[in-house]
C-alpha positions, 0 to 999 in steps of 0.5 A: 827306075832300071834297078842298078845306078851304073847301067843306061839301058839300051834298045837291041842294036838294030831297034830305034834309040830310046826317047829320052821320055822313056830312058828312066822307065826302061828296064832291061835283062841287064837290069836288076829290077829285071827278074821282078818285071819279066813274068806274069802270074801265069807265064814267065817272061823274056823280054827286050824291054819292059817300061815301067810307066809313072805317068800317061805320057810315058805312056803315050811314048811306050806306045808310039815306040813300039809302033816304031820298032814293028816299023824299024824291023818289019817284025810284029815284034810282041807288045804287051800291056800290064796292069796288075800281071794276073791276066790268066792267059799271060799275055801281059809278058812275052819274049823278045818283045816289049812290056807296058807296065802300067802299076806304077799308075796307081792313083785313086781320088774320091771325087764325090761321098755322097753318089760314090763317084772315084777315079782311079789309074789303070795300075792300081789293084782292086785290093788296093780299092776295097780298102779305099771304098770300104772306109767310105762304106762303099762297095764295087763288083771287082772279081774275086782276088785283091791283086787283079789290076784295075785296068785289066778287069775293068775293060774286060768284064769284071765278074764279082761277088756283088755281080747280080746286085750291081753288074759287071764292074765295067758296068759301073764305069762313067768314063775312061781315059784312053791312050790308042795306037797313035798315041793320042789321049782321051777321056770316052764317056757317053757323049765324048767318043761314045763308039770308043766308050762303048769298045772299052768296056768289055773290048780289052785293049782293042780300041787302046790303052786305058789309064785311068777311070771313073766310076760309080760304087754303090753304099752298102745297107749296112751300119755307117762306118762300120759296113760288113758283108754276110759271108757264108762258106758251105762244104757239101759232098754230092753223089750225084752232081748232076742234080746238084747243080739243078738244085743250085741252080733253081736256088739262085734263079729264086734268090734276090739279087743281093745274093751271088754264089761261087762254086769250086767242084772237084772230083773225090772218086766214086761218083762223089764230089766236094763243093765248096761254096763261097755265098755272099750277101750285098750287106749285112742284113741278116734277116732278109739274107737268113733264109736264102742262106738255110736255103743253101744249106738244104741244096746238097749234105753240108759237112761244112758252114761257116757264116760271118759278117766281115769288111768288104776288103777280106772278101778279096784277099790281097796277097800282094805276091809278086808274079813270077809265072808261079801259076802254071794251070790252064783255065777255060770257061763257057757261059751256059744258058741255064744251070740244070742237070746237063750242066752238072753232068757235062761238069762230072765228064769234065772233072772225069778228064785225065788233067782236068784238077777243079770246076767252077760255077759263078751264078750270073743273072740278076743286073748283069741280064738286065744291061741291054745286050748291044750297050757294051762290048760285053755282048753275053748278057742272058747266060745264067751261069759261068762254067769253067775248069782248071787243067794241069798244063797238057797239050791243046788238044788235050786241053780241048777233050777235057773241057769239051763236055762244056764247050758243048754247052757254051753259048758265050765265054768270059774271054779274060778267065780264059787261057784260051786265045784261038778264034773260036773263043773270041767269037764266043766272047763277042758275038754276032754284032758285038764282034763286027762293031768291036772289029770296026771300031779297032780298025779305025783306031788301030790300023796296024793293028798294034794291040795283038796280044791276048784274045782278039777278034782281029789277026794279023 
């Protein structure tokens, strides 16, 4: 819908017409659906056109017009893919160009109880597929915030609270439906376009536009119909972060991988920092979790704990804020070998910056190390931990000396938790043969090299 029943939306005048197919998707600035579509949650948008697509062939059609309207006026002409709008480097809107909004797609189905198989649409949001799983006593590794959309996450990581447990969340995708630069459709799975399955999950929109997916959740050990998660919230001071990270550390190298741990640091002066951790347990077993949870409480002084078991849902709140280019931070992040006291001394540094607001750590290993490095786009595999900061919005090259204590360290990067669109963090995100297979493969299905938004490895 345009958002107003007396206006037929146009292109810009010296734009193809719009086909038929799209006119009752298309929104312009004319439009008063316009404010709710321009922006992301991270940037704030301007463009000519925003489709809001309903079904893959106003899809398929978005994708083909864009193409015409880059051959039209000899301009690259911005196209930009939406799924949920919370991509951090905002690149799902842009200005003067041409936004696919996918969230009208949103459909999700249950194709089998018993092995935990679903299919759900690219638009969908994995709040909205917590709820669904939760009801099925199922569980999916899906980040940590509800209103992150599925095909955003899903094809380019998909770093979650049951990570060690299960993966990454493109890991337990069986296939993919996806729309490439040609506008052709096609379901990629292990022996339908192996090459394209394999680009998908962790290539973002580099070999096209994925609809809808199937994959694989996992039941929980827990009491049927009735399935909760051990939840543990801990609040340490530490004077010395250094060897708080050490001792973190060595705590999730020991730990099952039904254990995951999320760290938010900030600076408190005087040497001393406030963590604030978010541990959850892949069940509700309370015997086995009890004393990996008293472990964690031995890591650092405790000012603060908090331990429950709740519904999988209420572990990824799901605001359903609208996106209003409201998040003005800068976020990078690095994928470090070994969580040790280099480490928490880079991180201390960081946190020292002028800028630089918090730091995370997100423990990695467990299923996410055992996939082989060369089975998806997602090359990173044996890095045990994720470091990350969040900066006030400075110049880059601000932005470079606050984080460069990290970047040092850094030998990988999570790409789609990153503001950071240059190509030296691609090269990180991919790496080494990961990248020359996911070059390879986009030249073959995306010549022109339509889908240039965000980080790339190729550049026009």
């Amino acid at each position: 819908m345009t958002g107003t029943s007396n206006h037929s939306p146009a292109a810009p005048p010296h734009w193809p017409a719009l086909p038929p197919a799209l006119a009752g998707t298309a929104i312009t600035a004319q439009d008063s659906g316009y404010a709710a579509a321009r922006s992301s949650y991270m940037a704030v948008g301007s463009p000519q056109l925003v489709f809001k697509a309903r079904t893959e062939e106003h899809v398929q059609q978005a994708v083909l017009y864009a193409a015409q309207v880059r051959v039209r006026t000899g301009e690259r002409i911005p196209f930009s893919v939406r799924s949920g709008g919370h991509g951090i480097s905002g690149m799902s809107t842009n200005s003067g160009g041409i936004i696919l909004d996918l969230s009208g797609l949103r459909a999700f189905e249950l194709l089998d109880p018993e092995s935990g198989t679903f299919r759900v649409e690219a638009g969908a949001t994995w709040g909205q597929i917590a709820s669904a799983l939760a009801a099925n006593d199922l569980v999916i590794s899906s980040g940590n915030f509800g209103d992150t959309g599925v095909g955003g996450l899903a094809t380019a990581g998909g770093i979650g609270y049951f990570g060690r447990a299960q993966g990454l969340t493109l890991d337990a995708m069986i296939r993919a439906r996806l729309v490439t630069a040609d506008g052709e459709v096609r379901w990629v799975d292990d022996t339908h376009e192996p090459e394209l399955f394999w680009a998908v999950r962790g290539g973002a929109t580099q070999a096209g536009i994925a609809t809808a997916f199937d994959f694989k959740a996992t039941a929980l050990d827990s009491v049927p119909g009735n399935s909760r998660i051990l939840h543990q919230q801990l609040t340490y001071v530490s004077r010395n972060l250094a060897s708080f990270t050490a001792e973190w550390g060595q705590w999730m190298r020991e730990a099952p991988d039904q254990m995951e741990s999320f760290l938010t640091i900030q600076a408190l002066g005087d040497g001393q920092h406030a963590i604030q951790a978010r541990n959850v347990w892949a069940g509700d077993d309370a015997m086995a979790a009890r004393p990996i949870l008293q472990a964690a409480m031995e890591i650092a002084q405790v000012h603060d704990e908090h331990t429950q078991a709740v519904p999988y849902p209420l572990i990824v709140p799901t605001p359903n804020t609208p996106h209003v280019g409201q998040q003005r931070i800068q976020m990078r992040d690095v994928l470090v070998d070994v969580a040790d006291e280099e480490l928490g001394a880079a991180l201390a540094d960081s946190l020292g910056q002028r800028g630089t607001l918090l730091a995370e750590l997100r423990g990695l290993g467990g299923a996410i190390a055992r996939v082989p490095a060369d089975a998806t786009a997602w090359g990173n595999r044996h890095q045990e931990v994720l470091a990350g900061t969040w900066m006030h919005p400075l110049q880059m090259a601000e932005q470079d000396a606050a984080f460069a204590p990290l970047q040092q360290l850094g030998t990988g990067t999570y790409g789609a938790y990153s503001s950071d669109i240059r190509q030296d963090a691609a090269a990180l995100a991919w790496p080494g043969a990961t990248g020359r297979k996911l070059i390879e493969i986009s030249e073959q299905v995306d010549p022109q090299l339509l889908f240039d938004r965000g980080l790339t490895l190729r550049q026009h």
